[in-house]
C-alpha positions, 0 to 999 in steps of 0.5 A, a space after each residue: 500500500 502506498 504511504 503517499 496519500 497518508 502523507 499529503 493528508 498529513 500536510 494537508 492537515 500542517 498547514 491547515 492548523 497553521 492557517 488557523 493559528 494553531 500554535 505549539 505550546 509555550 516554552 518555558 517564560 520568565 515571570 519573576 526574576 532579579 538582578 544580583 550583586 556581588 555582596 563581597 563588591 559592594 561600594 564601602 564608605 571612606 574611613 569605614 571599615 569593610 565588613 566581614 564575610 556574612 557566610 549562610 547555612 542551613 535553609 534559605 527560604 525566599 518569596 517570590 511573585 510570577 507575573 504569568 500563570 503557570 502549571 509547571 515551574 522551574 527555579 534559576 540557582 545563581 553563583 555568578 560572583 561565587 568563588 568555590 561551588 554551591 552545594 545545595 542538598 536539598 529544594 523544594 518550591 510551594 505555594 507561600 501562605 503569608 509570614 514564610 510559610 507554605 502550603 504542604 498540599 503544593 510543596 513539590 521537590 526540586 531537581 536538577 538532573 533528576 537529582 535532589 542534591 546538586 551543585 552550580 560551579 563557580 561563575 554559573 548559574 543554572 536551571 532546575 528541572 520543571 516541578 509540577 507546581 501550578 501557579 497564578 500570577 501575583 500568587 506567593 511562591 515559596 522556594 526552599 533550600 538547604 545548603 550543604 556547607 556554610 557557604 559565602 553570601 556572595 550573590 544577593 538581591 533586594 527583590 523583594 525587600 523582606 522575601 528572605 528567611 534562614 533557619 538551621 538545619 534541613 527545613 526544605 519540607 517544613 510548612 512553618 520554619 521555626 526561629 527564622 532569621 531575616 537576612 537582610 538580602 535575598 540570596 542565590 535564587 534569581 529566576 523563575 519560569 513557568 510553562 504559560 497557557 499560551 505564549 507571553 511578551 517579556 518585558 525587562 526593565 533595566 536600571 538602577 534604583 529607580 527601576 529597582 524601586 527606592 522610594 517607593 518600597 512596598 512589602 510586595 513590592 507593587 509599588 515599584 514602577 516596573 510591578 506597577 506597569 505590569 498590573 497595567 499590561 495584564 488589564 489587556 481584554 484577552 489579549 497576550 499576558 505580558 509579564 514585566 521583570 524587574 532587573 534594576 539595581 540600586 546605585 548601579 551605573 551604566 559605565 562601571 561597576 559599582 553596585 553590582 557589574 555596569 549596566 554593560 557587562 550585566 546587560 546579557 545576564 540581566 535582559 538578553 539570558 531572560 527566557 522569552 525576553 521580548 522587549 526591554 525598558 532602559 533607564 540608566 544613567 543617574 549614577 554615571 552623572 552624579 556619582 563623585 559629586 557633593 554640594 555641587 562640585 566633583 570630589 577629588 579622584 572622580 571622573 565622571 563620563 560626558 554625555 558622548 559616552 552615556 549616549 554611546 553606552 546606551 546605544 551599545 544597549 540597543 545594539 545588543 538587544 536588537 541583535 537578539 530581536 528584543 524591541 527596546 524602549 529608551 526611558 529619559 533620565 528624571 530630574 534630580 536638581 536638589 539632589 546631592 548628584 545635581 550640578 550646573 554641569 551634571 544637569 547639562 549632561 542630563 539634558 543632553 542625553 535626554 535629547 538623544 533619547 527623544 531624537 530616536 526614531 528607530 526605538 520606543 520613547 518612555 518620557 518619564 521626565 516630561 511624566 515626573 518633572 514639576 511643570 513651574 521648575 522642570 529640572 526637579 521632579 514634581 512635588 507630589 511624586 518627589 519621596 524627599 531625596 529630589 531624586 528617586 520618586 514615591 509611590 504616586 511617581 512610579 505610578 506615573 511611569 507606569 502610566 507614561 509606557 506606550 502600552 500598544 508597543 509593549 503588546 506587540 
């Protein structure tokens, strides 16, 4: 019998699934993820002395919140900045209860390799395989991990602030951990990724805090600008989910590496290695203008970049992202005159890359300094959305970022 008419049935069959718009299902997709530092860099005040190695043990508890539903889950290890292995002998993810707890009925175990007890090797980062956890956007996830040795704490974050607790010993399975700590930054786990229902935009937003969301802290963090343009990306009539990941880091600069690796050396980590990265928000420059400046003048020993070498940094960014076939969106820097970045000059660099940014017609615009600035005196930030430092905006300021994001390009 002649395979023939099986197979032009077959073909047939492709392309009519093709035509209406059958798809295969969605690959894996970031729905939370945060950009680390190494705690072992972190900038040190002069005079003070350096503090010493904070070295972990025992279980690591961390909070996180998906921006997708989900009905697999699979969890990003990271020990980027890490000098020697870390050895985790046990994980697990849940559904979180409040306070650090866990839902028992959802704890599934986490494996890499099909093992319970794994390793990442110094200077990686890598993936769990897929635990089958379902999961809906802004629920509490809860990953637990039990560490094999004291380790460093070389590899923090602050998303969210207070989503971290420490126990002693193997407390991976426990519902309610007893006598946790606090630790003062989240540790090791910076990714999370579901297998959506159907396929999803990825939107990172890159930045320093601003983007990371100094000034308008939350317990949940949905008052940082990027968690608040979710929510307003997710109000979308049916159309495709988009989750919004935040990749800021407070005090970090585009040019150089304090706090945390530049935004040039992280770039691919933090915003092109992101599962399903489609689209990416820039905002970063603050830093590079205004570090080393005080009451107005440079302090001695700094150097701080013209406008020509932010406006090439950031063009380096597009360049980057549109290879990958990322669309971006440039955000203009905010006004900051009252801050102890501000100056005469640093000002002029301000506006000048501001005018480059506006200038583009190849990438989106976000205007969040027209969206912030005080109509009466634009180069400080409108009274009602100042936090009080003249330099990062509170809550009712990253609400009118979020507002500000042409929603129709981030749907695309």
């Amino acid at each position: 019998m002649s395979l023939l008419p099986w197979r032009g049935f077959c073909a047939a069959l492709v392309l009519g699934l093709i035509a209406l718009g059958v798809h295969a299902a969605p690959g894996w997709t970031a729905a939370w993820a945060a950009a680390p530092q190494n705690f072992d860099a972190l900038p040190q005040l002069p005079g003070v002395p350096a503090a010493p190695k904070w070295m972990v043990q025992g279980t690591v508890r961390q909070q996180l919140t998906p921006a997708l539903n989900g009905k697999q889950v699979r969890v990003r290890f990271s020990n980027r900045f890490g000098q020697r292995p870390l050895r985790i002998a046990a994980a697990t993810v849940a559904l979180g209860t409040g306070g650090g707890n866990l839902s028992p009925g959802t704890l599934q175990p986490l494996l890499m390799d099909g093992r319970a007890a794994f390793e990442v090797p110094p200077g990686q980062e890598r993936w769990t395989d897929g635990a089958a956890l379902a999961v809906q956007a802004g629920q509490s996830v809860m990953v637990s991990f039990a560490l094999a040795e004291a380790v460093p704490a070389t590899v923090v974050h602050r998303l969210p602030a207070g989503g971290a607790w420490a126990v002693a010993g193997d407390q991976t399975r426990a519902a309610r951990l007893r006598d946790a700590q606090r630790p003062p930054w989240n540790l090791f786990v910076t990714g999370l990724d579901v297998k959506p229902p159907r396929p999803a935009n990825v939107v990172v937003a890159f930045g320093d805090s601003i983007t990371e969301g100094s000034g308008a802290e939350s317990g949940s963090g949905a008052a940082r600008y990027p968690q608040r343009l979710g929510v307003r990306l997710q109000d979308n009539d049916g159309r495709m989910p988009v989750a919004v990941i935040n990749a800021g880091i407070g005090g970090n600069r585009l040019l150089a590496d304090v706090a945390g690796p530049s935004g040039l050396s992280r770039f691919d980590a933090d915003v092109l290695q992101q599962s399903g990265a489609t689209h990416v928000v820039v905002l970063i420059g603050i830093n590079d203008i205004g570090f080393g400046t005080f009451q107005g003048k440079v302090l001695p020993g700094f150097h701080p970049p013209s406008a020509q070498a932010l406006t090439a940094g950031l063009q380096q960014l597009v360049d980057r992202a549109r290879a990958r076939g990322l669309k971006v969106l440039l955000g203009t820097l905010l006004p900051f005159e009252g801050s102890g970045y501000w100056s005469e000059a640093n000002e002029a660099k301000r506006e000048a890359v501001n005018r480059w940014i506006r200038g583009r017609q190849d990438v989106g615009v976000i205007d969040f300094d027209a969206a912030l600035q005080d109509p009466a005196h634009p180069r400080r930030l409108a009274e009602r959305y100042d936090s009080g430092d003249h330099l990062h905006p509170n809550a009712a300021g990253t609400a009118a970022m979020a507002q500000a994001a042409d929603v129709p390009l981030l749907r695309e």
